[in-house]
N, CA, C and O of each residue as an XYZ file, in Angstrom:
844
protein
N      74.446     16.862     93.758
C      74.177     18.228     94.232
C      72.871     18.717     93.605
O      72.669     18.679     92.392
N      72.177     19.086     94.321
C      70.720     20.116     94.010
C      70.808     21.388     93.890
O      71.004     22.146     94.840
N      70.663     21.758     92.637
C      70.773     23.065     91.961
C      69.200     24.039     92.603
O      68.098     23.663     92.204
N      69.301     25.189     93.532
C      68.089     25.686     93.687
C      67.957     26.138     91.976
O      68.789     26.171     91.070
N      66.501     26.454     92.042
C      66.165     26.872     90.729
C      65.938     29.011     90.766
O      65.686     29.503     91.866
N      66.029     29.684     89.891
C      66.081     30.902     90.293
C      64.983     31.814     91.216
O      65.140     32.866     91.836
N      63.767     30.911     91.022
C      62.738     31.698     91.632
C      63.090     30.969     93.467
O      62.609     31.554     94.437
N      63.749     29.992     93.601
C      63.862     29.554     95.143
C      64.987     30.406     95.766
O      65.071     30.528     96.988
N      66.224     31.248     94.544
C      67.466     31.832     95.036
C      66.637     33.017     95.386
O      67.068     33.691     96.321
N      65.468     33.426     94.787
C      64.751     34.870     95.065
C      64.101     34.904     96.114
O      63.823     35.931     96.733
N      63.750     33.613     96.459
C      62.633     33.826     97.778
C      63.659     33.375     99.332
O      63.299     33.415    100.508
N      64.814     33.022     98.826
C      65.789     32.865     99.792
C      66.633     33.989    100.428
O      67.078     34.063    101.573
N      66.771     35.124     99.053
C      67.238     36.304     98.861
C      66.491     37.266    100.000
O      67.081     38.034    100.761
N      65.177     37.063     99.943
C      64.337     37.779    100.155
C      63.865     37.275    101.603
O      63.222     37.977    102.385
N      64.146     36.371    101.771
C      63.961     36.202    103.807
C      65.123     36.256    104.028
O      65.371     36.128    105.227
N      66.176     36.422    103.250
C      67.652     37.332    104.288
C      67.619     38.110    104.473
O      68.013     38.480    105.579
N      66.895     39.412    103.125
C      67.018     40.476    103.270
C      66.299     41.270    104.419
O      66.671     42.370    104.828
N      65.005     40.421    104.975
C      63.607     41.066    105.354
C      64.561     40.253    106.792
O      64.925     41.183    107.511
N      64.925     39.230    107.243
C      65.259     38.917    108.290
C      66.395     39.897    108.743
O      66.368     40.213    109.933
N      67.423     40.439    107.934
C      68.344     41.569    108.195
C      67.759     42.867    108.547
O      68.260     43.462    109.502
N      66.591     43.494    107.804
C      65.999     44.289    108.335
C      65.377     44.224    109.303
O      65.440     45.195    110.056
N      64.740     43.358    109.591
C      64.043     43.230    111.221
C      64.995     43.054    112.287
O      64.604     43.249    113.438
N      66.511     42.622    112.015
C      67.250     42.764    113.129
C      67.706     44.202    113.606
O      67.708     44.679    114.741
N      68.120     44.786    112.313
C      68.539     46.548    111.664
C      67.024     47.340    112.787
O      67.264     48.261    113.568
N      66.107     46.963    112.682
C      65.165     47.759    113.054
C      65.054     47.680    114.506
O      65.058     48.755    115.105
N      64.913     46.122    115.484
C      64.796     46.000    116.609
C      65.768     46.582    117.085
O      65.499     47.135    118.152
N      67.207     46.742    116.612
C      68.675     47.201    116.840
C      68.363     48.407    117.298
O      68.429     48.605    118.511
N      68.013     49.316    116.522
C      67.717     50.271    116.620
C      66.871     50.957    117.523
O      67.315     52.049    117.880
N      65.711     50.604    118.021
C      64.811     50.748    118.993
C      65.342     51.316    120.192
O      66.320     50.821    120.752
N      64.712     52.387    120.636
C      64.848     53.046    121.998
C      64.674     51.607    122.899
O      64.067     50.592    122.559
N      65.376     51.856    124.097
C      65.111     50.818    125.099
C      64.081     50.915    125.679
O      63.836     49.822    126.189
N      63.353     51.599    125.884
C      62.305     52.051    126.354
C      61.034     51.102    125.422
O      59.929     50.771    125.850
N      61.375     50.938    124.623
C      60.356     50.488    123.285
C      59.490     49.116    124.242
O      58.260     49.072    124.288
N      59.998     48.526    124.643
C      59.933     47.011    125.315
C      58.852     47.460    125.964
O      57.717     47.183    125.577
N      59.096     48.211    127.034
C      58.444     48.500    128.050
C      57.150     49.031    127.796
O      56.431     49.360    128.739
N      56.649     49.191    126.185
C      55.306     49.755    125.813
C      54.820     48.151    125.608
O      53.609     47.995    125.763
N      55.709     46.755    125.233
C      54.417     45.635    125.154
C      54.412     45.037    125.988
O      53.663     44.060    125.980
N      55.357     45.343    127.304
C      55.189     45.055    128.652
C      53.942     45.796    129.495
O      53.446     45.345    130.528
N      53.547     47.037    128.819
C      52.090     47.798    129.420
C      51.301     47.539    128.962
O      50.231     47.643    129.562
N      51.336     46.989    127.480
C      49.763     46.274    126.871
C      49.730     44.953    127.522
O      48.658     44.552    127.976
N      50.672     44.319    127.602
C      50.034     42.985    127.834
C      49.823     43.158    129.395
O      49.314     42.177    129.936
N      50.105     44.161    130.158
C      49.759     44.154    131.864
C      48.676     44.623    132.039
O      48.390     44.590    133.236
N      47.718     45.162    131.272
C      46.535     45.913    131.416
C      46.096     45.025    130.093
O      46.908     44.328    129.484
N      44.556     45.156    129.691
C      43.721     44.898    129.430
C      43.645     45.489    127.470
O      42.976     46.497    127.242
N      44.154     44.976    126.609
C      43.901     45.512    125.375
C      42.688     45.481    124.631
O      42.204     44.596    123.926
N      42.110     47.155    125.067
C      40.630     47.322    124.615
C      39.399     46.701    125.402
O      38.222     46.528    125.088
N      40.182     46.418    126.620
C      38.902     45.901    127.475
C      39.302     45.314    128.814
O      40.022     44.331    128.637
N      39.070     45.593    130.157
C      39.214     44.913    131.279
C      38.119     44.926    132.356
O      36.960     45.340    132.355
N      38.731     44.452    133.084
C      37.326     43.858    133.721
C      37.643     43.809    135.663
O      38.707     43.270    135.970
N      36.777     44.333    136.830
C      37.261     44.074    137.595
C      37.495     43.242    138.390
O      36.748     42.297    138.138
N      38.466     42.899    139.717
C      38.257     41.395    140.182
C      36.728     41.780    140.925
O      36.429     42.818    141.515
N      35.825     40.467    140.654
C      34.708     40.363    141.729
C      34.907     41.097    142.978
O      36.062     41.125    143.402
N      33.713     41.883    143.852
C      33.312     42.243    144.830
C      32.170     42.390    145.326
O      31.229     43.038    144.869
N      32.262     41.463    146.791
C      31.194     41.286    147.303
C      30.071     42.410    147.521
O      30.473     43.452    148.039
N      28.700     42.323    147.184
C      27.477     43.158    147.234
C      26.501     42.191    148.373
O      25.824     41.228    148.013
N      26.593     42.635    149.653
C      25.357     41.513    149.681
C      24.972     40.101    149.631
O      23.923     39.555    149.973
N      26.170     39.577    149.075
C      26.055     38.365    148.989
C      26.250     38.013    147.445
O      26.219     36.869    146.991
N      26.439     39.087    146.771
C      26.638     38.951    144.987
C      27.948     39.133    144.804
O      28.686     39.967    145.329
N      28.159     38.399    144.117
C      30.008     38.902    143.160
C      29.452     39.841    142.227
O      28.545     39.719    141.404
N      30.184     40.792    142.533
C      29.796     41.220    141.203
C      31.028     42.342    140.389
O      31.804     43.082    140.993
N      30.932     42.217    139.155
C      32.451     42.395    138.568
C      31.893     43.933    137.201
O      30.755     44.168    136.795
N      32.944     44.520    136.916
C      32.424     45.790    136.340
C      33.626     45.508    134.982
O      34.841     45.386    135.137
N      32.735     45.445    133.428
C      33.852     45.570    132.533
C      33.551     46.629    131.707
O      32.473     47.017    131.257
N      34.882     47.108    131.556
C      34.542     48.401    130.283
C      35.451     47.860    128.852
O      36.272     46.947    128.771
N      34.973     48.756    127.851
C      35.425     48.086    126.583
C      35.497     48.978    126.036
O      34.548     49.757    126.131
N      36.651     49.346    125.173
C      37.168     50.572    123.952
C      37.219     49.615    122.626
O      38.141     48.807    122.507
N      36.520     49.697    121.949
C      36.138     49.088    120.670
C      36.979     50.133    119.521
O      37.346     51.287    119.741
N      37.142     49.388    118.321
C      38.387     48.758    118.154
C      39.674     49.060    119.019
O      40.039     50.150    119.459
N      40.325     47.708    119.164
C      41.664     47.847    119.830
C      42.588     48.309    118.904
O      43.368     49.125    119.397
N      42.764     48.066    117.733
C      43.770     48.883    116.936
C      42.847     49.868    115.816
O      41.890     49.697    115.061
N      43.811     51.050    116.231
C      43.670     52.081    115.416
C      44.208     52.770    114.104
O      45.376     53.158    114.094
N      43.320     52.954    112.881
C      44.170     52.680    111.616
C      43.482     54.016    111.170
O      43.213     54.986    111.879
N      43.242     53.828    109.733
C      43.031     54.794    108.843
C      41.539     54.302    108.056
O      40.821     54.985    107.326
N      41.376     52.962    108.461
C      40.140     52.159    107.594
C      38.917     52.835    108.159
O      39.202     53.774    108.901
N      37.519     52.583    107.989
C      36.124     52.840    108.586
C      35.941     52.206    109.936
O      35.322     51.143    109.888
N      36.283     52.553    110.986
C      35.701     52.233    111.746
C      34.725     53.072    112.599
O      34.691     54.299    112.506
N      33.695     52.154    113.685
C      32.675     52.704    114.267
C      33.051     52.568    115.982
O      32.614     51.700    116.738
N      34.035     53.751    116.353
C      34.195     53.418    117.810
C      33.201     53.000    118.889
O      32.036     53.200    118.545
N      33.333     52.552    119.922
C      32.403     52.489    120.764
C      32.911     52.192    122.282
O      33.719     51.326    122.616
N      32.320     53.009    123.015
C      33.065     52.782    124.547
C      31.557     51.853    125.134
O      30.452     52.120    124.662
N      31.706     51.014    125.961
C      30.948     50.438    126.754
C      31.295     49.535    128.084
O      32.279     48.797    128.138
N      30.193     49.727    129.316
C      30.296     49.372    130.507
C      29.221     48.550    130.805
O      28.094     48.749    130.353
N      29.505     47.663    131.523
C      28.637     46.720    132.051
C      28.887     46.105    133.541
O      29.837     45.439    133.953
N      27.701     46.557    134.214
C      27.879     45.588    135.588
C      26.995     44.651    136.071
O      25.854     44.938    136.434
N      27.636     43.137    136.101
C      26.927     42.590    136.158
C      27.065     41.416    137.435
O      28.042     41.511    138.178
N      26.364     40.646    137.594
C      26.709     39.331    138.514
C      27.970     38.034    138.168
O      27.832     37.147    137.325
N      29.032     38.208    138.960
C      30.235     36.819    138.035
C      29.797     35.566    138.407
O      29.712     34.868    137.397
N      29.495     34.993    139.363
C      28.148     33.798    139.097
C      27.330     33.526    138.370
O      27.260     32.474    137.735
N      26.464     34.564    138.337
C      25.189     34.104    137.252
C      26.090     34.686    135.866
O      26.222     33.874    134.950
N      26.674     35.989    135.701
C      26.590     36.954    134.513
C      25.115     37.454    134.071
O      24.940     37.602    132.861
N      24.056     37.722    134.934
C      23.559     38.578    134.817
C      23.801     40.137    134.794
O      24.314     40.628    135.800
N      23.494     40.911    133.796
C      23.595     42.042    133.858
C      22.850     43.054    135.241
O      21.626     43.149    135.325
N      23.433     43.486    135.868
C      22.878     44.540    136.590
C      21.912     45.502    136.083
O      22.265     46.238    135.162
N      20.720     45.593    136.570
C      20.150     46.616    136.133
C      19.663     48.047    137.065
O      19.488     48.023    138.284
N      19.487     49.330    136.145
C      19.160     50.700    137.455
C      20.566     50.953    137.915
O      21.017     50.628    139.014
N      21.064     51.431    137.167
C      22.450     51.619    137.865
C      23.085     53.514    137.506
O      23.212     54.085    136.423
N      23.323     53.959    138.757
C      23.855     54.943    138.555
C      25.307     55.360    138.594
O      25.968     55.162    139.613
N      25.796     55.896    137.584
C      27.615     55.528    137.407
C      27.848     56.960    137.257
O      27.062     57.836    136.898
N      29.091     57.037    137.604
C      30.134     58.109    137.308
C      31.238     57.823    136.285
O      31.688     56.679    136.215
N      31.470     58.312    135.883
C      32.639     57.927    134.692
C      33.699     58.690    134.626
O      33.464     59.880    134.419
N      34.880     58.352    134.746
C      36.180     59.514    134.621
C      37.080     58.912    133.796
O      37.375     57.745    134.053
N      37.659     59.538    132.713
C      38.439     58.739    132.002
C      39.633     59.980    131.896
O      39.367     61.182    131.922
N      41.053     59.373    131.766
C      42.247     59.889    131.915
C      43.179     59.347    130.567
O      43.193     58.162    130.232
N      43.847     60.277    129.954
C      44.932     59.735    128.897
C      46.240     60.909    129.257
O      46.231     62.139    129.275
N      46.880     60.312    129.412
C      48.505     60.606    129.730
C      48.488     62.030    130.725
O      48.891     63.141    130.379
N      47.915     61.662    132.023
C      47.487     62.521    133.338
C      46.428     63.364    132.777
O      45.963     64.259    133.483
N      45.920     63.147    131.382
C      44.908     64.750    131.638
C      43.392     64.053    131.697
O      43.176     63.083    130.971
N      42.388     64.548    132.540
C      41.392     64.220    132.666
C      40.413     64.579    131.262
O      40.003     65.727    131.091
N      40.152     63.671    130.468
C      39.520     63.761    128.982
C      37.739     63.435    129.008
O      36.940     63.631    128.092
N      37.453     62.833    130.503
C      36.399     62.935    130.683
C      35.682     62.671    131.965
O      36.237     61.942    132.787
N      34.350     63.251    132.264
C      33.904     63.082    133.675
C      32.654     63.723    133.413
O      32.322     64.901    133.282
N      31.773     62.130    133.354
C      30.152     62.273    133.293
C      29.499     61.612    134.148
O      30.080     60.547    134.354
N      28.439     61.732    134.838
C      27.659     60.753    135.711
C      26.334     60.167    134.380
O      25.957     60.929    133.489
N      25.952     59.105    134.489
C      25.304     58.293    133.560
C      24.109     57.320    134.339
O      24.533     56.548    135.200
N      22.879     57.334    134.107
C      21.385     56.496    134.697
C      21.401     55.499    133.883
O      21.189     55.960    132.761
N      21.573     54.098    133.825
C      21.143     53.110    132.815
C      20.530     52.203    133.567
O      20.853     51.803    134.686
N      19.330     51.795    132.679
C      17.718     50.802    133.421
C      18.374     49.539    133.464
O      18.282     48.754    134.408
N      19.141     49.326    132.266
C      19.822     47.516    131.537
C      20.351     47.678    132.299
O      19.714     47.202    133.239
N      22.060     48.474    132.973
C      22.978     48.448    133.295
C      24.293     48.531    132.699
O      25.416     48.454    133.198
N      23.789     48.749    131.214
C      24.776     48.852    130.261
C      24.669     50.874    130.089
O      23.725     51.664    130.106
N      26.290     51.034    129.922
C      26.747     52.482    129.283
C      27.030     52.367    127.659
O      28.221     52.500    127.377
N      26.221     52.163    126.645
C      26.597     52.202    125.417
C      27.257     53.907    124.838
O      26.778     55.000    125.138
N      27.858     53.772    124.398
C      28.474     55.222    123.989
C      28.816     55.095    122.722
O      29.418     54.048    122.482
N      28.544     56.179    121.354
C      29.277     55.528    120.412
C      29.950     56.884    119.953
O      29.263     57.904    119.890
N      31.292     56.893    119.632
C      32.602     57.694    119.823
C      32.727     58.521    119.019
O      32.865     58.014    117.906
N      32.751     59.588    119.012
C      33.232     60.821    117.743
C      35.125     61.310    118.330
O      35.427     62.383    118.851
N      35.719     60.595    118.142
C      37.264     61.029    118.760
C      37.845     62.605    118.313
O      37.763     62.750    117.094
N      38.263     63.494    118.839
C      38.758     64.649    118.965
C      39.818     64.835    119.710
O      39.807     64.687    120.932
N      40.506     65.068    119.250
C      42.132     65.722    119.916
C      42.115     66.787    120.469
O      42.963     66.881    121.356
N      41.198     68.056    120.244
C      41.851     69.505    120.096
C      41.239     69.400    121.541
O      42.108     69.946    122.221
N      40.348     69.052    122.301
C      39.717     69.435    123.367
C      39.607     68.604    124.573
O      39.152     67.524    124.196
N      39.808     68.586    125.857
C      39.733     68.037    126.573
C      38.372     67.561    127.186
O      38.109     66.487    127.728
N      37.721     68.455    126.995
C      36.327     68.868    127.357
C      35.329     68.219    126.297
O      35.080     68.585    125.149
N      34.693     66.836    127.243
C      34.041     66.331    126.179
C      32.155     66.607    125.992
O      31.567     67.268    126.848
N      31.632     66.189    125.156
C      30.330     66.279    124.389
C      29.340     65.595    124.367
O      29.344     64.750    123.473
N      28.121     65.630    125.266
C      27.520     64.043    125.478
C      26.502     65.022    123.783
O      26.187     66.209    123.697
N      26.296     63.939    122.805
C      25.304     64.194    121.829
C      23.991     63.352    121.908
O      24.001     62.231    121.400
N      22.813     63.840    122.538
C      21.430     62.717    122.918
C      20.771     62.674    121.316
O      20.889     63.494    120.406
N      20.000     61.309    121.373
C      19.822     60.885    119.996
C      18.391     60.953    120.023
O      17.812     60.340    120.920
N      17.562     61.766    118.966
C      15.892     62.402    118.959
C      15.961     63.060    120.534
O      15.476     62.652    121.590
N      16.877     64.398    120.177
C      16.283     65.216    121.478
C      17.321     66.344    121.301
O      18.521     66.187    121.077
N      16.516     67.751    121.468
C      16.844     68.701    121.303
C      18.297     68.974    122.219
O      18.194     68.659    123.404
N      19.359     69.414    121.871
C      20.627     69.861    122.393
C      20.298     70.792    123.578
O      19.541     71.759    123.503
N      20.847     70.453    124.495
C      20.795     71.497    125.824
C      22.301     71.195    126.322
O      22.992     70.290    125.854
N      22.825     72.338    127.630
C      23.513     72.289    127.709
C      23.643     71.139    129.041
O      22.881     71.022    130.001
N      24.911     70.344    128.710
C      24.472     69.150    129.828
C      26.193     69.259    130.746
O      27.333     69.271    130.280
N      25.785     69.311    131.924
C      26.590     69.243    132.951
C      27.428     68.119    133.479
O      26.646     67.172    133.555
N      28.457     67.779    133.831
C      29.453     66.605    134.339
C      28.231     65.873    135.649
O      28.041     64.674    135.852
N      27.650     66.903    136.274
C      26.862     66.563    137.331
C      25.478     66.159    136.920
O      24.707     65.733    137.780
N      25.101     66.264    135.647
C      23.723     65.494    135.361
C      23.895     64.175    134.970
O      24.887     63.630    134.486
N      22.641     63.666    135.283
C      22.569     61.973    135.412
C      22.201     62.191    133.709
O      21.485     63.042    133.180
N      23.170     60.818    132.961
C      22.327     61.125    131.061
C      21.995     59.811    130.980
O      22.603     58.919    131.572
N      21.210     59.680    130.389
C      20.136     58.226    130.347
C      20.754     57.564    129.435
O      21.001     58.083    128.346
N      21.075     56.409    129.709
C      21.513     55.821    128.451
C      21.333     54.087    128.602
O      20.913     53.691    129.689
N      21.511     53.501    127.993
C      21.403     51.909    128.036
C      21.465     51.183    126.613
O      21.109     51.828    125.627
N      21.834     50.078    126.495
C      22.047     49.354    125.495
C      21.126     49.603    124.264
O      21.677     49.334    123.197
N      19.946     50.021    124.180
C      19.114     50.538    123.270
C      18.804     51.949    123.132
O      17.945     52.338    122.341
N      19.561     52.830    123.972
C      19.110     54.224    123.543
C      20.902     54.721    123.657
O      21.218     55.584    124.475
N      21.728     54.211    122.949
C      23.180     54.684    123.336
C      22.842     56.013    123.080
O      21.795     56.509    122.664
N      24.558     56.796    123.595
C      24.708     58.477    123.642
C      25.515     58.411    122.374
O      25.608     57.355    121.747
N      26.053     59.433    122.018
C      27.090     59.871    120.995
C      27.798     60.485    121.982
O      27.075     61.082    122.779
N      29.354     60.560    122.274
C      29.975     61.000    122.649
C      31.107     61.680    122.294
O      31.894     60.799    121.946
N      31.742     62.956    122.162
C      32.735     63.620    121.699
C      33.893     63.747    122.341
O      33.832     64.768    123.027
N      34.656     63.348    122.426
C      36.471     63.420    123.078
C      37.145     62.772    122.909
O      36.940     61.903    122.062
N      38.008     62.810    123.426
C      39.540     62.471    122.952
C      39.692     61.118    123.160
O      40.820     60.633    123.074
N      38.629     60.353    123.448
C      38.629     58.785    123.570
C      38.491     57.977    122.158
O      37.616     58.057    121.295
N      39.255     57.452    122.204
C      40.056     56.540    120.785
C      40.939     57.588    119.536
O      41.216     57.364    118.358
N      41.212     58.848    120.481
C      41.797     59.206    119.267
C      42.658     59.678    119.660
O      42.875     60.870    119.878
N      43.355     58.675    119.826
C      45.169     58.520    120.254
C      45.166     57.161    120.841
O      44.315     56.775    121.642
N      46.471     56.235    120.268
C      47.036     55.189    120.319
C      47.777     55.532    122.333
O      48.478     56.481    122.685
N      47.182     54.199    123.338
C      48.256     54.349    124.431
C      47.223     53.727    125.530
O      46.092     53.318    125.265
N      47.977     53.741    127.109
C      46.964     53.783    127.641
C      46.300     54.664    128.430
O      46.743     55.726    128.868
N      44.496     53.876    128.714
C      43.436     54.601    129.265
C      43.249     54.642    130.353
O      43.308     53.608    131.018
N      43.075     55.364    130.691
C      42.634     55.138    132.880
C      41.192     55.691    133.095
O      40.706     56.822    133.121
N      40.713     54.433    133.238
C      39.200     54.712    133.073
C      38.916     54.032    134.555
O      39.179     52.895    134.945
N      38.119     55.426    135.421
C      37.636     55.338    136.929
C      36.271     54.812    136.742
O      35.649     55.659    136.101
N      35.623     53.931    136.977
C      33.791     53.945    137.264
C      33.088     54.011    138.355
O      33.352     53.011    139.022
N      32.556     54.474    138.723
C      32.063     54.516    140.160
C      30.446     53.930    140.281
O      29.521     54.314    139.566
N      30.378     53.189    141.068
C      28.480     52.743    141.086
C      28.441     53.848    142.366
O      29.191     53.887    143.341
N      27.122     54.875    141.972
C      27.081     55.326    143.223
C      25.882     54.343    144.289
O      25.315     53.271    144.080
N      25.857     55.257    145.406
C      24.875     54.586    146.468
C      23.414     55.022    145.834
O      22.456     54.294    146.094
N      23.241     56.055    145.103
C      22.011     56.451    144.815
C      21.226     55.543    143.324
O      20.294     55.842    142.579
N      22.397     54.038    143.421
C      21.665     53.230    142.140
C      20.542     52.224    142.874
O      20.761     51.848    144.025
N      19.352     51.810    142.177
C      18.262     51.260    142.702
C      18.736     49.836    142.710
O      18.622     49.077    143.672
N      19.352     49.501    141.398
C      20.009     48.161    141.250
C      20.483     47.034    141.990
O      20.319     45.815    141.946
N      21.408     48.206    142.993
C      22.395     47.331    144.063
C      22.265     48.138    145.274
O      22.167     49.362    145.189
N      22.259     47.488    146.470
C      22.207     47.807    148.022
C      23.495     48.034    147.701
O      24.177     47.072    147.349
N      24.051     49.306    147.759
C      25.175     49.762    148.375
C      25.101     50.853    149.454
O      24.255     51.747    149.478
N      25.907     50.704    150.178
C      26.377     51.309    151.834
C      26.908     53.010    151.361
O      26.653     54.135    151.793
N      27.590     52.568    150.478
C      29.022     54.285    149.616
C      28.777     54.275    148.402
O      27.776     53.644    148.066
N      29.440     54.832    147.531
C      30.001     54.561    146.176
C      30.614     53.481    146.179
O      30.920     52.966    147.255
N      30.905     52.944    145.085
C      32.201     51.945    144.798
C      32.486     52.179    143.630
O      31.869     52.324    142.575
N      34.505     52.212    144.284
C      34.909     52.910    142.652
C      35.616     51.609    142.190
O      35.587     50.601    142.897
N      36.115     51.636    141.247
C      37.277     50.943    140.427
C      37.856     51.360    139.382
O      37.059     51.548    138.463
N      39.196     51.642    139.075
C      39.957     51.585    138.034
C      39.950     50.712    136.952
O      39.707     49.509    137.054
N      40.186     51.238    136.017
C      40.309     49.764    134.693
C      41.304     51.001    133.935
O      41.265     52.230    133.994
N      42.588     49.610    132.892
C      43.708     50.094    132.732
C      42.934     49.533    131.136
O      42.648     48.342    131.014
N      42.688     50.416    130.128
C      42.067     50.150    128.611
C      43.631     50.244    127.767
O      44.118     51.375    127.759
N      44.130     49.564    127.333
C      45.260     49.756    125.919
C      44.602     50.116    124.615
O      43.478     49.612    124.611
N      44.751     50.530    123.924
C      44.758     50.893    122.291
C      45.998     50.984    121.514
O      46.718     51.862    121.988
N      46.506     50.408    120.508
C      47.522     50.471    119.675
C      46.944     50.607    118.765
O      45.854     50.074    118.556
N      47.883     51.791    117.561
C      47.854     51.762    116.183
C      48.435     50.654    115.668
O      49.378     50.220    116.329
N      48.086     49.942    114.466
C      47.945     48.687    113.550
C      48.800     49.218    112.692
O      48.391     49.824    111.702
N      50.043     49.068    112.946
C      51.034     49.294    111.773
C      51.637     48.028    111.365
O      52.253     47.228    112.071
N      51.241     47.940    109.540
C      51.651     46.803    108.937
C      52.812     46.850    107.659
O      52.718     47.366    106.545
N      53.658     46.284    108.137
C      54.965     46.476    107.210
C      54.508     45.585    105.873
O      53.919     44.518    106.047
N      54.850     46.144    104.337
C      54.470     44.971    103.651
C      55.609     44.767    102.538
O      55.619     45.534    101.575
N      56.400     43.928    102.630
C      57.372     43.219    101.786
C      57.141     42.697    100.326
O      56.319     41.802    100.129
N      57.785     43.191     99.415
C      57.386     42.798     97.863
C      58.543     42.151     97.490
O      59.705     42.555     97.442
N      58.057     41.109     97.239
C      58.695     39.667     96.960
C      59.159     39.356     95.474
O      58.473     38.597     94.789
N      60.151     39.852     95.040
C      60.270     39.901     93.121
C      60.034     38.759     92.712
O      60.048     38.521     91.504
């Protein structure tokens, strides 16, 4: 017979105990609980992308991105960004005029129209709860008051600062983009819209002390 020794009865002790609690805890769980990693993994965590559509003879596919996907308490530097580009080549689109509407749990949290030369929407995030009503902040340039209906210049080297309620709340995003007809970029006939479904989760880490 093999005698465990006391430090192996402790670490044996200690994945019963932590395996009993994780049953105690899932036990417990609203039923409903499931159905939140059944919506992250059906949509896009922190980033999706649309299926290709024909331009002309181009595929061309639209991705947006909510930087970091989990949300904690550490330093981070949010950042929202869009890109439309070619799914053949992956060239970036360039001259593109967009609309932007973004939605968190039915309330409309934002709606800007945006000019970018690259084709990129760089945005970098100041998150706010209290207001629905968000804040474009331009970088070396005097504050004016800027309208949902003005075009704001932006592109991979001159990003905006943006103020609202984007990344600051764990769930998901319903983010509309629209290329309008008035972009130089692409021969379009209308607008073209698309939906993209963004996830964000808070990073909650359980931590077990092992005697």
């Amino acid at each position: 017979m093999v005698l465990l020794s006391n430090f192996d009865m402790a670490i044996n002790s200690n994945i019963f105990l932590i395996s009993t609690l994780l049953v105690f805890i899932f036990s417990i769980l609203p039923n409903n609980w499931f159905n939140l990693f059944d919506e992250i993994y059906g949509h896009g965590l922190s980033r999706d992308e649309s299926l290709p559509f024909d331009i002309f003879g181009k595929q061309i596919a639209i991705e947006g991105i909510l930087d970091p996907p989990f949300l904690n308490e550490g330093n981070q530097n949010p950042t929202f960004i869009v890109r439309t580009h070619d799914e053949k080549t992956n060239e970036t689109i360039k001259n593109i005029n967009y609309r932007i509407i973004a939605k968190f749990k039915n309330e409309t949290i934002m709606d800007q129209r945006f000019h970018s030369l690259d084709g990129f929407i760089l945005a970098n995030l100041i998150p706010f709860n209290n207001s629905n009503i968000h804040e474009i902040i331009l970088k070396n340039k005097d504050q004016e008051y800027i309208s949902n209906t003005d075009l704001v210049e932006v592109s991979s080297k001159n990003p905006v600062t943006l103020k609202s309620k984007l990344l600051a709340d764990g769930g998901l995003y319903d983010i509309s983009i629209t290329l309008e007809k008035s972009s130089k970029g692409l021969k379009l006939d209308s607008d073209k819209k698309i939906d993209q479904f963004v996830n964000l989760i808070y990073l909650l880490i359980l931590t077990f002390y092992i005697a």
